[in-house]
C-alpha positions in Angstrom: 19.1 6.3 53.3 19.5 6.8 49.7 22.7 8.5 48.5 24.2 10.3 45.8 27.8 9.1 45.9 29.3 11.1 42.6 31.1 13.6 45.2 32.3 10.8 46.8 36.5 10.2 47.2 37.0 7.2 45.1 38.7 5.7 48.4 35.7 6.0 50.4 32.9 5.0 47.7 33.7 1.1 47.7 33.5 1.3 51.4 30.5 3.4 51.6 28.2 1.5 49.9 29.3 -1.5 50.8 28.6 -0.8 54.2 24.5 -0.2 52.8 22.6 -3.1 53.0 20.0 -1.8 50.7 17.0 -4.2 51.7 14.9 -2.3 54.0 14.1 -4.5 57.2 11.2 -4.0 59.1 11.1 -4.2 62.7 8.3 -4.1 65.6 9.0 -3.7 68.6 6.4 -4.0 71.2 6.1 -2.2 74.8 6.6 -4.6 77.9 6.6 -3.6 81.3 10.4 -5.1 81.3 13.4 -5.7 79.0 12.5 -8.9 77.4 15.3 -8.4 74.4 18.8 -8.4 75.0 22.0 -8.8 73.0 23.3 -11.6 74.7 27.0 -12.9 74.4 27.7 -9.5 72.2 28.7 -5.9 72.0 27.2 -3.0 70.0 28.5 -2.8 66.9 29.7 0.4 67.5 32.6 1.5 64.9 31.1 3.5 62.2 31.8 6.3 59.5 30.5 8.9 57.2 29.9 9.5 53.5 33.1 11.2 53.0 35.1 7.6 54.4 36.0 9.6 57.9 36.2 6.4 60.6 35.0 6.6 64.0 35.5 3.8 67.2 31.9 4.6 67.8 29.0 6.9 68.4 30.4 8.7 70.8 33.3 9.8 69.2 30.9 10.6 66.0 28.7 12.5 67.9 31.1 14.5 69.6 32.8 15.6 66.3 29.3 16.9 65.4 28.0 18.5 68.8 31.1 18.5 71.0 30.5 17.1 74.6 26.7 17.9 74.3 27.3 21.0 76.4 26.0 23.5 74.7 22.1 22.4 73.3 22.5 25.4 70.6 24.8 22.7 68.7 23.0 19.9 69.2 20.0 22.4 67.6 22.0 23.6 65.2 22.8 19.8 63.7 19.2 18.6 63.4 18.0 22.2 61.7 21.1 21.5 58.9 19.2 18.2 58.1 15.9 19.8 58.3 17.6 22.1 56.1 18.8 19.7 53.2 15.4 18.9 52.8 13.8 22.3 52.4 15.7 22.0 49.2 13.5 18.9 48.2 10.3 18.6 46.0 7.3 17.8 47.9 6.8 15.0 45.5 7.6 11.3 45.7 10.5 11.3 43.7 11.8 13.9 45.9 11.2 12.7 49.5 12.2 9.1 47.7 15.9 10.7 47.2 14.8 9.9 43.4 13.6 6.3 43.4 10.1 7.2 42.9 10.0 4.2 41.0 10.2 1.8 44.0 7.2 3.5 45.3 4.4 0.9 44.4 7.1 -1.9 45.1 7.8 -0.5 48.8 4.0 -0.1 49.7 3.7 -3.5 48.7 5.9 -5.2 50.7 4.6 -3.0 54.0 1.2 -3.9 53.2 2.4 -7.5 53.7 4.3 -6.8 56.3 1.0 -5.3 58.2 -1.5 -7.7 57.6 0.3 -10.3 58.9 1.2 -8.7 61.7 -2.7 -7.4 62.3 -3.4 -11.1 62.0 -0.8 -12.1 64.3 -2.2 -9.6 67.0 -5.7 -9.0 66.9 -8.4 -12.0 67.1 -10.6 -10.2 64.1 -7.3 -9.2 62.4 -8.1 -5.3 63.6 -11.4 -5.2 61.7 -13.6 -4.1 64.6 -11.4 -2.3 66.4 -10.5 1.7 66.6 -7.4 1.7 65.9 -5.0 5.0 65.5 -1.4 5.7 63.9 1.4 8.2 64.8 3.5 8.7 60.9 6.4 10.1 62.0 8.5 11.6 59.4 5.6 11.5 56.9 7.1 13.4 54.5 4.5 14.2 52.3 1.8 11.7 53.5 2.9 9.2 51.1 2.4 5.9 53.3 -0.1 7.5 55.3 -2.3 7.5 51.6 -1.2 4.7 50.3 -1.1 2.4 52.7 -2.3 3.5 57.0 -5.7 5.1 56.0 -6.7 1.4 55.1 -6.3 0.2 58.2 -6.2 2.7 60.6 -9.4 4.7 61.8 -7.3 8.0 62.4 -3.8 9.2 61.3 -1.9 12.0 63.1 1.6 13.2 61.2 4.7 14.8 62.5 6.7 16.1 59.6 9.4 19.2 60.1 9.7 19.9 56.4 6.9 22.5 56.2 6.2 22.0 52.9 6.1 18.3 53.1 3.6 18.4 55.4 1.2 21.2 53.3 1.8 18.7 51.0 0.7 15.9 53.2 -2.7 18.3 54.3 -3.2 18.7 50.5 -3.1 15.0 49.8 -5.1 13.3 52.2 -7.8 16.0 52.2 -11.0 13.6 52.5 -12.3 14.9 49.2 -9.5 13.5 47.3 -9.6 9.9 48.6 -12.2 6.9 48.5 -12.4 6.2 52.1 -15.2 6.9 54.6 -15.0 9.0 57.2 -14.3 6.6 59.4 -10.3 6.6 58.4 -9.2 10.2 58.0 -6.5 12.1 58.7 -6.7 14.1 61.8 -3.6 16.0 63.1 -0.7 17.5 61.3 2.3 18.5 63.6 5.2 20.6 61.9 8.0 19.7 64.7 10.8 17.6 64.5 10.4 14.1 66.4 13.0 14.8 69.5 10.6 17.5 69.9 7.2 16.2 69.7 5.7 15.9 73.0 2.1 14.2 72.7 -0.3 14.7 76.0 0.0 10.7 76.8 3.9 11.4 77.1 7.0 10.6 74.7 7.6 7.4 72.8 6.8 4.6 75.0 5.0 6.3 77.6 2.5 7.5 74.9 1.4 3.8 73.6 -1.9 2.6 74.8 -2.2 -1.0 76.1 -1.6 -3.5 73.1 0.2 -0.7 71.6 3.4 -0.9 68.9 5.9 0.9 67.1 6.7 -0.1 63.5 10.1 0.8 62.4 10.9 0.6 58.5 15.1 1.5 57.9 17.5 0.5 55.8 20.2 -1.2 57.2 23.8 -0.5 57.5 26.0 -3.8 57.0 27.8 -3.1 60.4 27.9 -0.2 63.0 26.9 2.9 61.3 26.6 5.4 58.5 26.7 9.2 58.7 25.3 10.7 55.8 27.1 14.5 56.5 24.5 16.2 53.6 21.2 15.1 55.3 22.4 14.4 58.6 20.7 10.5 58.3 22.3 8.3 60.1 22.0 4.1 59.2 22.5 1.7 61.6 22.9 -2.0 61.6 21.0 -4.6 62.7 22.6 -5.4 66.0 22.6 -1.8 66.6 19.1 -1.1 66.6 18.7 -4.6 68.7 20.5 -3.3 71.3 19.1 0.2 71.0 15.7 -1.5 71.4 16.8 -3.5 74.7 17.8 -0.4 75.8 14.6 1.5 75.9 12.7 -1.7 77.3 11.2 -2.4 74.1 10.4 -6.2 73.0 11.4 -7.3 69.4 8.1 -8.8 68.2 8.8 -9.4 64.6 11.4 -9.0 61.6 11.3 -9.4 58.0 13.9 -8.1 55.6 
């Protein structure tokens, strides 16, 4: 999450960013048929607060100030369109869907391309060369990893975006005439949905990996507990959190790298 603090109460800015590690961290975590990751010996870091300095004793008390008890599903609607919302106001550029750090762009492909290959190493025998392999960008804003970085190694892309005009954006960009790939790495599906909504046939999340399957997670990182960003409705969580969110599901931490 990248924030504009100048609205911030002076009280609340120190503490704010302080609480932003601003690294991102990259994260895989691979399906098992079992837990195999657990916080051990520890609790969730679960105190948190938002960009205006407002403290909460955890999520639960966050989310309810937000949705209420989680009764009514119009709320809980209602709190994911206002973020949608904020960035309808955004230009479909890479300034804009960078929060204006456009600059970092080159730098933050770089370090994911790193990232990848070692982990393509790591997992496949011919380091995924001779393999058909295909990628879910969620959140692909306007296709800018997806072009930069996925269509390189992966045979076919699929993108969920609920910014519409991100995601014309995204059609426009990786139209096969504008790129120097084959046809054998293309992008094949654009979804406009939100992710809580998107329902692929092979089921949600988990369910839908194939054998051999992973999720790659790229966040920045809150310093402890969790951030609330009340303009775009982000939220950043620590470290721990996301550990234990991960044990949770049933997923297996593979690799880390901040």
């Amino acid at each position: 999450m990248e924030s504009d603090p100048t609205d911030f109460y002076k009280s609340s800015l120190h503490r704010f960013l302080n609480n932003i590690a601003k690294p991102k961290r990259w994260r895989v975590p691979l399906l098992t048929g079992r837990v195999q990751y657990r916080v051990r010996g520890a609790k969730m870091e679960a105190a948190g607060l938002d960009s205006e300095g407002r403290e909460f004793k955890n999520a639960e008390e966050m989310w309810r100030a937000q949705i209420g008890d989680g009764a009514d599903p119009h709320k809980k609607n209602d709190w994911y369109r206002k973020g949608v919302g904020y960035w309808e106001g955004v230009e479909a550029s890479v300034d804009g869907v960078l929060g204006g750090y456009g600059h970092v762009n080159d730098v933050d492909v770089k370090g994911s391309e790193a990232f990848l290959k070692t982990l393509f190493s790591e997992l496949f025998a011919d380091s995924g060369r001779n393999r058909q392999l295909v990628a879910l960008d969620c959140g692909s804003g306007i296709g800018r990893v997806s072009k930069n970085l996925l269509l390189r190694y992966f045979n076919e892309i699929d993108l969920v975006e609920p910014v519409s005009h991100f995601l014309e954006a995204a059609r426009e960009n990786l139209a096969s005439g504008k790129l120097m790939l084959s046809e054998m790495h293309k992008a094949t599906n654009f979804y406009c949905v939100p992710l809580q909504e998107f329902t692929p046939e092979t089921g949600r999340a988990k369910a839908g990996l194939k054998p051999g399957g992973f999720f790659v997670l790229k966040e920045n990182i809150a310093r402890s507990g969790f951030v609330l960003d009340n303009e775009d409705r982000s939220i950043t969580r620590s470290d721990l959190y996301f550990k234990e969110l991960f044990g949770q599901c049933g997923l297996h931490l593979y690799k880390s790298k901040f």
